[in-house]
C-alpha positions in Angstrom: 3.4 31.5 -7.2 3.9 27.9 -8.2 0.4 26.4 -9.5 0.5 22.8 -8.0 -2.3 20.2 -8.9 -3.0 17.0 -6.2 -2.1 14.0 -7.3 -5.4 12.6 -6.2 -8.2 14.9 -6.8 -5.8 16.0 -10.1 -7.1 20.2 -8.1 -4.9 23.1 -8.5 -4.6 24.1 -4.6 -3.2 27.2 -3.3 -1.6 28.5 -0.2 -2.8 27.1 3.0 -5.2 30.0 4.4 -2.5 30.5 7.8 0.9 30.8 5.4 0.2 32.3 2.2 4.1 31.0 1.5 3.2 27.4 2.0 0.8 24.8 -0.1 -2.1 23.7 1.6 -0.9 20.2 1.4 2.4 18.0 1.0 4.9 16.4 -0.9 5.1 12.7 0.2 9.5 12.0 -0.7 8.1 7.8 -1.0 5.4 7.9 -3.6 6.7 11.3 -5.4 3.3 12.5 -5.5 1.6 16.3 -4.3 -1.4 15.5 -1.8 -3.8 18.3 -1.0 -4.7 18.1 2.3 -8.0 17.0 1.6 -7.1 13.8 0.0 -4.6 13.1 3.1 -6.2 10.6 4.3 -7.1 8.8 1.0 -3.3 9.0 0.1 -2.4 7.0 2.9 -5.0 4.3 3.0 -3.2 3.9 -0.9 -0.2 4.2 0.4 -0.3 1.5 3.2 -2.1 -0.7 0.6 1.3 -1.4 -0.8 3.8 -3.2 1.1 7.0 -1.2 0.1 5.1 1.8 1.4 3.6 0.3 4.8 4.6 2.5 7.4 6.2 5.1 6.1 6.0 9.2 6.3 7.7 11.5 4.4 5.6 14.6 4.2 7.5 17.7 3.4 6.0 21.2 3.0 5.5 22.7 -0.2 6.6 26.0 -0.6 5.0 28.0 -3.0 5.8 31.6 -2.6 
């Protein structure tokens, strides 16, 4: 199993509890960065807070298994 660490809270977070084969969180393809879901909504108040980024959503599951 791939040992992923958030970007944000800088936690190693494991599988999201209803797919074991997923990470419970995402890969956002603009920043380059992991976000656990937890710090989702953190990430995007950062996000928007730059103007390149400003409407943008790229989340892509994280598969881990």
């Amino acid at each position: 199993m791939k040992k992923i660490k958030c970007n944000h809270c800088k936690t190693i977070i494991g599988a999201d509890p209803k797919n074991a084969t997923l990470w419970h969180g995402f890969y956002d393809q603009d920043t380059e960065q992991h976000v656990c879901l937890n710090c989702k909504p953190l990430h995007y108040q950062k996000k928007f807070s730059q103007q390149q980024f400003r409407g943008l959503y790229s989340e892509f599951l994280v598969v881990i298994n």
